[in-house]
VMD Tcl script that draws the C-alpha trace (Angstrom):
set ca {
  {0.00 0.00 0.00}
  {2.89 1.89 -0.03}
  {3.49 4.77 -2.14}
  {7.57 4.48 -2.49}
  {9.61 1.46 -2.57}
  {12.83 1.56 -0.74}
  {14.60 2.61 -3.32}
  {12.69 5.35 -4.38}
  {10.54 4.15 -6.79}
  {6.99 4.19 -7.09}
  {4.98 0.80 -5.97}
  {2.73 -0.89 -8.54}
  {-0.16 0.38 -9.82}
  {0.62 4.12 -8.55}
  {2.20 6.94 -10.80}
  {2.99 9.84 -8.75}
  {1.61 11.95 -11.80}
  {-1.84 10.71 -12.51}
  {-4.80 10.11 -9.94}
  {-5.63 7.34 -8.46}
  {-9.01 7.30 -9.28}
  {-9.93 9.34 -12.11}
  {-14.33 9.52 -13.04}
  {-15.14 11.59 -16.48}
  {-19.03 12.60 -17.14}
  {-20.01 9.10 -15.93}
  {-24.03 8.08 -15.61}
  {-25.45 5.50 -14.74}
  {-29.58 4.61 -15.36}
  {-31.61 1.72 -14.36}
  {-34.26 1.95 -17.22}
  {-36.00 5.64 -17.00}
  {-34.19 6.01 -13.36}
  {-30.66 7.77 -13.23}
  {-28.53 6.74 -10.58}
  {-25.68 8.80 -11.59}
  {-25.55 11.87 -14.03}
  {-22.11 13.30 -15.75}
  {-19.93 12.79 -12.49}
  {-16.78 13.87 -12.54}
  {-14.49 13.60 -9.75}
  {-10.68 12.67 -9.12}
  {-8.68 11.30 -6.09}
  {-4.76 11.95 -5.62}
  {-2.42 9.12 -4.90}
  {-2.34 9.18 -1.31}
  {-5.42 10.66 -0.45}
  {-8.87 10.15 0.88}
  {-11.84 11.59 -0.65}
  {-14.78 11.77 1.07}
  {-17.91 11.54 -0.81}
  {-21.51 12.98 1.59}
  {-24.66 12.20 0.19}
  {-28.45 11.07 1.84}
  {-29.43 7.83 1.06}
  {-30.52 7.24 -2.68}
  {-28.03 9.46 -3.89}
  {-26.21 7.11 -5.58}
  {-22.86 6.46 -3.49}
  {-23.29 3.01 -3.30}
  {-23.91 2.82 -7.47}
  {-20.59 4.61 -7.85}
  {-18.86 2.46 -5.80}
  {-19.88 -0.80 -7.89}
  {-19.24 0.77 -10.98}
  {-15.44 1.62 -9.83}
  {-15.08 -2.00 -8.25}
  {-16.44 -3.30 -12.06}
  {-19.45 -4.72 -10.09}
  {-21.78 -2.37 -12.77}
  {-21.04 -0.90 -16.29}
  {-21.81 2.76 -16.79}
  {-24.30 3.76 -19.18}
  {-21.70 6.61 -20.31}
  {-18.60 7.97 -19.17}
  {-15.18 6.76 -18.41}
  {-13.64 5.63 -14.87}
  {-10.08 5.10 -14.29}
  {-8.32 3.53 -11.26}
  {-4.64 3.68 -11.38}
  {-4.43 4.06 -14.91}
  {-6.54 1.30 -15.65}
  {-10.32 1.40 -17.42}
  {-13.14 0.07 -15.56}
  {-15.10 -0.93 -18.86}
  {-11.44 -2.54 -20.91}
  {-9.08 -3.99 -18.34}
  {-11.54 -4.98 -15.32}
  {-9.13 -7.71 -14.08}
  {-6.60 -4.82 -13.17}
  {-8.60 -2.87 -11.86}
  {-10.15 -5.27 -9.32}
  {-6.26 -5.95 -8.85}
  {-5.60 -2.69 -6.94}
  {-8.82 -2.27 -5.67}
  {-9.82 -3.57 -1.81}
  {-13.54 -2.74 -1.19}
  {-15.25 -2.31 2.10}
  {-19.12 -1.91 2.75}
  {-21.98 -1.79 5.13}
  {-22.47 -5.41 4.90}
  {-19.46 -7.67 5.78}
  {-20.00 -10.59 3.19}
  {-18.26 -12.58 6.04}
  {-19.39 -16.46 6.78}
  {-20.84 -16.55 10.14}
  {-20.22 -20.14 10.92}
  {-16.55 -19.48 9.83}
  {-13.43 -18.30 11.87}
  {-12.27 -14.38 10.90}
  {-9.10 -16.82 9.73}
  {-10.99 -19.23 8.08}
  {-12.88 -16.44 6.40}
  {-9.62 -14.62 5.05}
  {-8.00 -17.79 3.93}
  {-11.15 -18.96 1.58}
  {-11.03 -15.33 0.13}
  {-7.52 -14.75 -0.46}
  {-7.69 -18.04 -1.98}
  {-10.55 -17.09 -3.86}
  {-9.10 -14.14 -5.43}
  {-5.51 -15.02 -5.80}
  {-4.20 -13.69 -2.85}
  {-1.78 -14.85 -0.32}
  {-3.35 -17.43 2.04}
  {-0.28 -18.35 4.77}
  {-0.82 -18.50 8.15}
  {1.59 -15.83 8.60}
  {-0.17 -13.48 6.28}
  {-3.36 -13.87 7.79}
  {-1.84 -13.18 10.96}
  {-0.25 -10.05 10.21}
  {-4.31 -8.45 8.71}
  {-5.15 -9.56 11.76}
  {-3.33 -7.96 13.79}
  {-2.93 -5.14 11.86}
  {-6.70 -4.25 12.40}
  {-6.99 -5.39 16.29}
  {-8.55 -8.99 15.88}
  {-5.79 -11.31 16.36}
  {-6.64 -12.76 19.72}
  {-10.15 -13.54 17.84}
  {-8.48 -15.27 14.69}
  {-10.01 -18.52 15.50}
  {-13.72 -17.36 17.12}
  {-17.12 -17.46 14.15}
  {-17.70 -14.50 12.78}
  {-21.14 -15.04 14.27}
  {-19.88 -14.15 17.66}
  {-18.64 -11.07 17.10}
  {-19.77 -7.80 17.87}
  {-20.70 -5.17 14.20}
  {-17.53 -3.72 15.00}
  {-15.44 -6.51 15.01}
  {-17.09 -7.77 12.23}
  {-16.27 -4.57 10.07}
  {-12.51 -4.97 11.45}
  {-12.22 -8.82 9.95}
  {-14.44 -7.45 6.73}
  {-11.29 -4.82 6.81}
  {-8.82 -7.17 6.37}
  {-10.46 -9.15 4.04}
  {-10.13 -6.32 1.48}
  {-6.28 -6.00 2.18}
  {-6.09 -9.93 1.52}
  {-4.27 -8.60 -1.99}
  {-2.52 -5.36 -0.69}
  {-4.54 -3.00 -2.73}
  {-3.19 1.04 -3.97}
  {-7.29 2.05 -3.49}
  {-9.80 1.50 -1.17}
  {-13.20 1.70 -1.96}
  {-15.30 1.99 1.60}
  {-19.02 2.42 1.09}
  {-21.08 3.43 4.14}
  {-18.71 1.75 6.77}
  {-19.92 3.69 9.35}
  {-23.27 1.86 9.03}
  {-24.12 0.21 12.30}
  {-21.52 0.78 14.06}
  {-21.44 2.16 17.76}
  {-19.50 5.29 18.67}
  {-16.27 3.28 19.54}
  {-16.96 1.03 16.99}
  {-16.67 4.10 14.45}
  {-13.86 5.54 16.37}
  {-11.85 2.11 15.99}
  {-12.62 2.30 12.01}
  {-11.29 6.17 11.44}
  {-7.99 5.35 13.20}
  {-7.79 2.42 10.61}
  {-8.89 4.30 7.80}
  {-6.07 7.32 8.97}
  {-3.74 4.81 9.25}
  {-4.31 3.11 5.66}
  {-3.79 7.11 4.46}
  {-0.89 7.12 6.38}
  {0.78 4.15 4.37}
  {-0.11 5.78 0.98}
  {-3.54 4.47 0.46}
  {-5.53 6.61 -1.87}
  {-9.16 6.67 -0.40}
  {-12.87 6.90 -1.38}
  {-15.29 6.78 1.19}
  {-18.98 7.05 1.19}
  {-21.05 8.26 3.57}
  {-24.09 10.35 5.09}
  {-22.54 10.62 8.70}
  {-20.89 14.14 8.51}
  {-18.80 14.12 11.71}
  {-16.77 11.40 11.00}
  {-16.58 11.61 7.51}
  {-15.07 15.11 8.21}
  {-12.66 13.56 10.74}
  {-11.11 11.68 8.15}
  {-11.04 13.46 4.85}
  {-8.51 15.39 2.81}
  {-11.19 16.36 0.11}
  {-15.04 16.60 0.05}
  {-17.76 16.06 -2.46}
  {-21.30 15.99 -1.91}
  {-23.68 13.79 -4.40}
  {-27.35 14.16 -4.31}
  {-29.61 12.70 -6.91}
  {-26.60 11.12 -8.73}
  {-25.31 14.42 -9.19}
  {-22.07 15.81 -7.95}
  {-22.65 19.34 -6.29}
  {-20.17 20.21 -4.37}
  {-16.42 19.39 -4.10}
  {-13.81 20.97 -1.77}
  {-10.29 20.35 -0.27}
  {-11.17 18.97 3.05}
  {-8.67 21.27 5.23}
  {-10.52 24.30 3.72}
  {-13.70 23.34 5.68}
  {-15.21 24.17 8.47}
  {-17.80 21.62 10.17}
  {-20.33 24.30 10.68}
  {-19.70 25.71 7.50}
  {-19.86 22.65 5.85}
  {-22.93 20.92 7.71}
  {-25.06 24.25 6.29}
  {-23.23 23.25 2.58}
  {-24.67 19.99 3.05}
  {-28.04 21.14 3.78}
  {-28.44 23.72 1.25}
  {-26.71 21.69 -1.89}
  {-28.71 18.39 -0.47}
  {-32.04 20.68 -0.55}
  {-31.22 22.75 -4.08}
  {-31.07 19.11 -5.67}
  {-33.61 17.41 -4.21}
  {-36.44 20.00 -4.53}
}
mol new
graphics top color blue
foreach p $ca { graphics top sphere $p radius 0.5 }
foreach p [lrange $ca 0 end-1] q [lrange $ca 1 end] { graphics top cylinder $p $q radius 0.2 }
display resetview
C-alpha cells in the first residue's frame, strides 16, 4: 500500500503523476431512473476523498461501478491508470472494497474467512499473512472465534482485512460507518487514517458528517446522482460545511 519502494521508486499500480481514481461525465440509469448523471471527480495518490450524500443518492452505485461490479451507461472511470469498462481484471487488482455489509461467513473463523477469500481471489493465504491483517486491524486474539460471535464492529474490522487480503493502492469503503457504535466508528477512522498514512488513496462514502469530516482530505457531496459540491477537506469548516450539506442536499432534491 505503499506509495515508495525503498529505493525510491513508485509501488505498482501508482504513478505519482496521474490520480488514483480518475471519473469523467459518468451516468449511470436503471431503465427511466438515473442513478448517476455526468460525475466527474478525481482522487490523488495518497489521499482520501470523502464523498456525503443522503441515502438514494447514488454512493453506493458509484462504488460498484469503480469496483467493475456495474457498467456505466456513459462515461469513463479510471483507477490507477486502468479502465473500468477494458481492463476490469486490473482494476479489481488494486482495488480492496469495504461496505456496510461484511459478506463474512458466520459459521466461519475471521481466519478461516480470510483464507477462503484470499484463496478465492488469488491472494496470499499463509498462516503468517493472515496473521499479520489480523493484527494489523486489532482482531488477532479472535483469529479462530465465528464470525457469528462477534460484535458489528469486530465484524467490520475482519471485513477490513479481508479487502487487504491482496494489498490494494485504493480503497473503496461504502457506508462503513453503518451500524456501528461510537467506539466502533472511532476504531474504524484510526484504521482508515492509518491506511492514508501508508499511501492508500481513499474513497469513502457516507451520510454521517462528523466522522466523515474527521477523516477526509477532500469533500464532495452527491445528491440525486449528481455531484454538487467538491472541496479540499482542510478548507472546511464543520459548521460551514454541515449548512453546505443542507443547502446543496435541498437545491437538488427540490
Amino acid at each position: 500500500m505503499n506509495q515508495d519502494q525503498p529505493d525510491g521508486t513508485t509501488a505498482p499500480g501508482i504513478n505519482a503523476n496521474q490520480p488514483a481514481i480518475d471519473v469523467r461525465g459518468l451516468s449511470k440509469k436503471f431503465g427511466r431512473h438515473a442513478a448517476l448523471t455526468n460525475v466527474t471527480l478525481t482522487v490523488a495518490p495518497g489521499r482520501c476523498l470523502v464523498l456525503f450524500g443522503p441515502n438514494g443518492a447514488g454512493k453506493t452505485t458509484l462504488i460498484k461501478v469503480l469496483s467493475t461490479l456495474a457498467v456505466p451507461t456513459s462515461g469513463t472511470a479510471l483507477i490507477c491508470g486502468h479502465d473500468i469498462r477494458h481492463q476490469p481484471g486490473e482494476v479489481r487488482r488494486q482495488v480492496g472494497v469495504l461496505s456496510h455489509e461484511s459478506f463474512l461467513y458466520d459459521s466461519m473463523s475471521a481466519a478461516e474467512n480470510l483464507r477462503f477469500f484470499a484463496k478465492m481471489h488469488g491472494a496470499p493465504a499463509s498462516a503468517e499473512h493472515i496473521d499479520s491483517l489480523l493484527k494489523h486491524v486489532g482482531m488477532l486474539e479472535r483469529a479462530h472465534s465465528p464470525v457469528g460471535t462477534m460484535s458489528r464492529g469486530m465484524m467490520q474490522r475482519v471485513a477490513l482485512a479481508r479487502c487487504l487480503l491482496h494489498d490494494p493502492q485504493v480503497i473503496l469503503l461504502d457506508e462503513p460507518y453503518s451500524g456501528l457504535d461510537p467506539h466502533g466508528a472511532q476504531i474504524l477512522t484510526q484504521y482508515i487514517k492509518d491506511l492514508r498514512s501508508r499511501g492508500c488513496s481513499m474513497l469513502v462514502t457516507t451520510h454521517q458528517l462528523s466522522t466523515g469530516l474527521d477523516v477526509a482530505d477532500d469533500v464532495a457531496i452527491l445528491a440525486r446522482g449528481k455531484l454538487c459540491y467538491r472541496a479540499a477537506g482542510d478548507d472546511i469548516r464543520h459548521d460551514d460545511f454541515r449548512q453546505e450539506y443542507a443547502t446543496a442536499v435541498s437545491e437538488v432534491q427540490a
